[in-house]
C-alpha positions as CSV (number, residue, x, y, z in Angstrom):
1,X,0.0,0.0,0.0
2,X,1.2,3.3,-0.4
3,X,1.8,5.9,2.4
4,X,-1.0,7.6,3.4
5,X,-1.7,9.6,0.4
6,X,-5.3,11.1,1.5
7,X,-6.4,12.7,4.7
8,X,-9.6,10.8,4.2
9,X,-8.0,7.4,4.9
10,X,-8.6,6.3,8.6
11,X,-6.4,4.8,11.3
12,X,-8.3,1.7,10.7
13,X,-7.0,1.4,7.4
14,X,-3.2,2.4,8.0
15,X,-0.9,0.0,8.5
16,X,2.4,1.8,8.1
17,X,4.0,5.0,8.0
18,X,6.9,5.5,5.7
19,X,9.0,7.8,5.2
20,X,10.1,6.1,1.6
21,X,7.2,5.1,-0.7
22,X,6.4,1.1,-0.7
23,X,5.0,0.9,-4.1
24,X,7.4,0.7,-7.1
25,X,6.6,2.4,-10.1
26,X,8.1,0.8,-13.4
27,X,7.9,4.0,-15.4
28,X,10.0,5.5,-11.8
29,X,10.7,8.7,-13.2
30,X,14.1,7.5,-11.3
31,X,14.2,5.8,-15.1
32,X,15.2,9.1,-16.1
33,X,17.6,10.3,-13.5
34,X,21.3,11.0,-14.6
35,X,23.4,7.0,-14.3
36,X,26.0,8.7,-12.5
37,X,23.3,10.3,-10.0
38,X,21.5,6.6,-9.4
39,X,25.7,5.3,-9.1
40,X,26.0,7.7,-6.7
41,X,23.1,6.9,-4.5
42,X,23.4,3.4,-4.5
43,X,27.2,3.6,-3.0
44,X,25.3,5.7,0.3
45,X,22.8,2.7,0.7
46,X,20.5,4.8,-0.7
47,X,17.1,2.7,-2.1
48,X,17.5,3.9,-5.6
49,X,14.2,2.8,-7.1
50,X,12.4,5.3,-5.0
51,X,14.4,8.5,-6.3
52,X,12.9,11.5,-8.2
53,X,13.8,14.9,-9.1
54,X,12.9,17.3,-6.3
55,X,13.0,21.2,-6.2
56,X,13.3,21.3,-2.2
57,X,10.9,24.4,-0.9
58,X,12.6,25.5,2.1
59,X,9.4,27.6,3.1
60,X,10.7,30.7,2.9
61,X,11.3,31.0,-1.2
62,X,14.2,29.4,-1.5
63,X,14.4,26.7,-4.1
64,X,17.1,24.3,-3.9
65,X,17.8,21.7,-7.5
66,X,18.4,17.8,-6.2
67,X,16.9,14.4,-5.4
68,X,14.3,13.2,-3.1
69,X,14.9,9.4,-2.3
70,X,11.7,8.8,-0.1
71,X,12.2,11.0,2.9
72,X,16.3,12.1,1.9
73,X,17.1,15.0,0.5
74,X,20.1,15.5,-1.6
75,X,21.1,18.4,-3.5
76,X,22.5,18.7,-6.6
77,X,26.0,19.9,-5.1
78,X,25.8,16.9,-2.3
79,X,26.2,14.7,-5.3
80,X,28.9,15.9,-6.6
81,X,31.1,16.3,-2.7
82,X,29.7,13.4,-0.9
83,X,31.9,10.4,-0.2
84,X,30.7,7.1,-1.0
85,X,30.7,4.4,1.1
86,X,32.4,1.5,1.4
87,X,31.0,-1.8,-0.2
88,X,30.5,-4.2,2.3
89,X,29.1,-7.5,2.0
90,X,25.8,-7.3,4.4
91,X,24.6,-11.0,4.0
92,X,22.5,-9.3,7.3
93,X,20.8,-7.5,6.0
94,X,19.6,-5.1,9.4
95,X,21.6,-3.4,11.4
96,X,21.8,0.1,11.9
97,X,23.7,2.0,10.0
98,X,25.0,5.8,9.8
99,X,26.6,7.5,7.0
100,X,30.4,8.7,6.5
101,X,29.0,12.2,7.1
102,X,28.3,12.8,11.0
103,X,28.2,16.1,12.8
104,X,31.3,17.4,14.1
105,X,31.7,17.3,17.8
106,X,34.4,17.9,20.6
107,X,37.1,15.6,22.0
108,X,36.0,17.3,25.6
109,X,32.4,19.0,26.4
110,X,29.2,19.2,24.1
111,X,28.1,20.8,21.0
112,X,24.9,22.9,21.2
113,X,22.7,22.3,18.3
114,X,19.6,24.9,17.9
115,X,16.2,23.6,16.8
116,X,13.4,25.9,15.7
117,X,9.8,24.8,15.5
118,X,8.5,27.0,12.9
119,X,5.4,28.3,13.2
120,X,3.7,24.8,14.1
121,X,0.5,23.9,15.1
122,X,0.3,22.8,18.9
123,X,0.5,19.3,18.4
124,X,4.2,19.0,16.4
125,X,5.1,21.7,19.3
126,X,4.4,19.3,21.8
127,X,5.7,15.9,20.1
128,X,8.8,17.7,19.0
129,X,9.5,18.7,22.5
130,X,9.0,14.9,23.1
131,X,11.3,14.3,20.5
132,X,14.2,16.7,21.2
133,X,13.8,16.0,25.1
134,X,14.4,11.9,24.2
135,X,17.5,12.9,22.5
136,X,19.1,14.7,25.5
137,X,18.3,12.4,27.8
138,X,20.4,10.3,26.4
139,X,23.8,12.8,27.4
140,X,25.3,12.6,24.0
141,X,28.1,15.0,22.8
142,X,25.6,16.8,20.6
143,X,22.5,18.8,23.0
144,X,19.7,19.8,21.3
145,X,18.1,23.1,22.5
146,X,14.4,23.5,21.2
147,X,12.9,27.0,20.7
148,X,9.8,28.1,18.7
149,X,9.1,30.4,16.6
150,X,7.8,32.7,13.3
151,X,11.2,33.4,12.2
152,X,13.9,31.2,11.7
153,X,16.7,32.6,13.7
154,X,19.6,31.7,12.5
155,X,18.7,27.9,14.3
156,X,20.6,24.7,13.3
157,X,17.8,22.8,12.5
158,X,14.3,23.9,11.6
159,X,11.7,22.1,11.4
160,X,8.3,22.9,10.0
161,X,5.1,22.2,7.9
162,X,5.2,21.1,4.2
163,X,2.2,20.1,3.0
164,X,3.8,19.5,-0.8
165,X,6.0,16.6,0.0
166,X,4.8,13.0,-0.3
167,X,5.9,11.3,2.5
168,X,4.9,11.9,6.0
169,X,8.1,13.5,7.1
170,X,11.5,14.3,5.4
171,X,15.2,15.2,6.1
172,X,18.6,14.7,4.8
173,X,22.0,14.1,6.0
174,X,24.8,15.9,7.7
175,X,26.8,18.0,5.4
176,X,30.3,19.4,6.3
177,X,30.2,18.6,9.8
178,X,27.1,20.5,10.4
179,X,23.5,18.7,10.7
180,X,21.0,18.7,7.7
181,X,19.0,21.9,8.2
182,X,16.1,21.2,7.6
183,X,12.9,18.6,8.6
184,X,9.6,18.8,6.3
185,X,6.7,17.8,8.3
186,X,3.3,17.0,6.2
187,X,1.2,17.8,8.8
188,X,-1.9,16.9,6.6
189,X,-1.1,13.1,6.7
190,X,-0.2,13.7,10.7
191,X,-3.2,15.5,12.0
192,X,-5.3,12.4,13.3
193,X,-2.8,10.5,14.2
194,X,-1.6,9.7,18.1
195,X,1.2,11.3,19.5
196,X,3.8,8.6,20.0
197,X,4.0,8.0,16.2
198,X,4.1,11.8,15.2
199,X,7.0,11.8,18.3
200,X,9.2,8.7,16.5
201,X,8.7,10.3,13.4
202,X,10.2,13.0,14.4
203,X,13.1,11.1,16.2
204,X,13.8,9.2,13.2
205,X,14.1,12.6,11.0
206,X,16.3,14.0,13.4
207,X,18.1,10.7,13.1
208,X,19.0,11.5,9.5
209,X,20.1,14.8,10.0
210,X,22.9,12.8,12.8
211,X,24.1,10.4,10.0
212,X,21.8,7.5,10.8
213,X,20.7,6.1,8.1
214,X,17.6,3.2,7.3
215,X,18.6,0.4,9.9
216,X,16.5,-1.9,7.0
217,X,17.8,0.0,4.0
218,X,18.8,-3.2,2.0
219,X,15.6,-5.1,2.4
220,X,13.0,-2.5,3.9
221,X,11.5,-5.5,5.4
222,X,9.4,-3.2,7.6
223,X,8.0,-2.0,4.6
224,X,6.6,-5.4,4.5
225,X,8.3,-6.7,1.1
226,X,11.5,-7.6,0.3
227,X,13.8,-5.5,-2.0
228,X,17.2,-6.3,-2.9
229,X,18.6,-3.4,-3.9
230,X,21.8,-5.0,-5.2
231,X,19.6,-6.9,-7.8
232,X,17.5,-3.7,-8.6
233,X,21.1,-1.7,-10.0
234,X,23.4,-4.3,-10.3
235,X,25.7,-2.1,-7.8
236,X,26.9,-3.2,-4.1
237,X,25.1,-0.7,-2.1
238,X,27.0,0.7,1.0
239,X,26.8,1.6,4.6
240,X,28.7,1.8,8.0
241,X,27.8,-0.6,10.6
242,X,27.5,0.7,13.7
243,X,29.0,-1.7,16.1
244,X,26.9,-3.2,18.9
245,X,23.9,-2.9,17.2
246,X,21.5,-5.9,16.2
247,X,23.1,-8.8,14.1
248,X,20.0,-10.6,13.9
249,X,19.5,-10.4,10.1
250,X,15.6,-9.6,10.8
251,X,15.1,-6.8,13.2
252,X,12.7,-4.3,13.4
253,X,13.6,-2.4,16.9
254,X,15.0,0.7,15.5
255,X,13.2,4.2,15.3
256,X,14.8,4.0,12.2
257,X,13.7,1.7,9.9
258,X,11.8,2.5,7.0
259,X,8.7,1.7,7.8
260,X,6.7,3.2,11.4
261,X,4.1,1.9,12.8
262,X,1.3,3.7,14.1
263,X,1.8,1.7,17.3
264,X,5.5,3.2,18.0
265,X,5.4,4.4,21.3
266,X,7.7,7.7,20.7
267,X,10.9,5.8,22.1
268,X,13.9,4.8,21.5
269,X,14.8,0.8,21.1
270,X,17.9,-0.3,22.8
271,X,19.6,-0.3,19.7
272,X,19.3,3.2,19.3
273,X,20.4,3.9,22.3
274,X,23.5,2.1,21.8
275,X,24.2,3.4,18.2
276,X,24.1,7.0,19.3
277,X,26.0,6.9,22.0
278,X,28.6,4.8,20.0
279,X,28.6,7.7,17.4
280,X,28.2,10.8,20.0
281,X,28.3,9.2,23.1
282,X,30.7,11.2,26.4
């Protein structure tokens, strides 16, 4: 089924929330995407049969040229300065995973990352306080410091409503030490649902824009199919394992997998926990 493309769908009859698009599309308009773009891609893990061309609206009339891969940005420039990856050979599957680019941080002390809620309706104010306070709880190297707002501030992250994008949520991945900027929230698809999910959601964006990447990227099993992206481009996909993280070759206790349910609880698994502290942890 697809993500919750109409408002008028009910709870009742959502299985899944995704941030990436389950339904594959042989005319993809990824068909007609540059090789060296889909090359590119595929070497960050990326699921390359759900990639289109994407104007990115930051809200405020700026138009940025690039590539929307379910709910990750990249621009046009990213392509041409990001690193790949290197190949591994994830007979796995799941793990979790986080991308070559992090966010720079300190040897000693913490770095103070500013998030603005912009001009959001009550209910993102209150699960992205949720969301933000989950995050410092955990006494990482990186403390988030939510303010809100009509004006963006100068803040490191902002994060408000974008009712134009197709998936529930979107994000991107660090660039130049710095995290992604910006988190599109399509509040439309969100408005009726319950407050943990909106709250994960929101944790797994955030995620992205910390260098995590889809713990299920190779097989988004969570999804609930099976896609090999190795046989969908012929190339060996690529991705950093986080050590101590699940081995099990099947799990789905990650806020970041592709696939959320509307059951997630607004938590982090275990796993989580352990992957970010491995990557920011005191």
């Amino acid at each position: 089924m697809k993500l919750i493309k109409i408002i008028t769908l009910t709870l009742l009859t959502i299985l899944m929330f995704s941030c990436e698009r389950e339904d594959i599309d042989n005319n993809n308009s990824q068909t007609k995407i540059p090789h060296y773009v889909l090359e590119k891609l595929a070497k960050q893990g990326v699921n390359i049969n759900v990639i289109e061309d994407h104007s990115y609206d930051d809200g405020e009339g700026n138009i940025t040229e690039g590539y929307l891969a379910g709910d990750i940005f990249f621009s046009i420039n990213d392509i041409k300065t990001i690193e790949d990856l290197p190949s591994i050979d994830d007979i796995e599957g799941q793990k979790l995973y986080r991308t070559r680019n992090l966010v720079r941080v300190p040897n000693q002390g913490r770095r103070n990352i500013s998030v603005r809620g912009l001009k959001l309706p009550e209910k993102l104010k209150r699960t992205l306080r949720r969301a933000v306070n989950n995050y410092n709880k955990l006494d990482l190297k990186i403390k988030l410091n939510l303010s809100f707002g009509n004006t963006e501030g100068g803040k490191d992250i902002i994060v408000r409503v974008n009712s134009n994008i197709p998936a529930a949520a979107d994000a991107g991945f660090p660039n130049r030490g710095n995290p992604f900027k910006r988190v599109r929230v399509n509040y439309a698809l969100l408005r009726n649902v319950n407050d943990g999910t909106i709250t994960t959601i929101l944790m797994h964006e955030l995620g992205h824009c910390f260098g995590l990447r889809h713990s299920d990227y190779k097989t988004r099993s969570s999804c609930g199919s099976i896609i090999d992206e190795d046989s969908l481009s012929g190339i060996q996909p690529g991705a950093i394992y986080i050590p101590g993280t699940d081995r099990s070759g099947n799990s789905q206790t990650s806020i970041m997998r592709a696939c959320l349910s509307i059951s997630d609880k607004g938590t982090f698994f275990q796993q989580d926990r352990r992957g970010l502290r491995q990557l920011y942890g005191r």
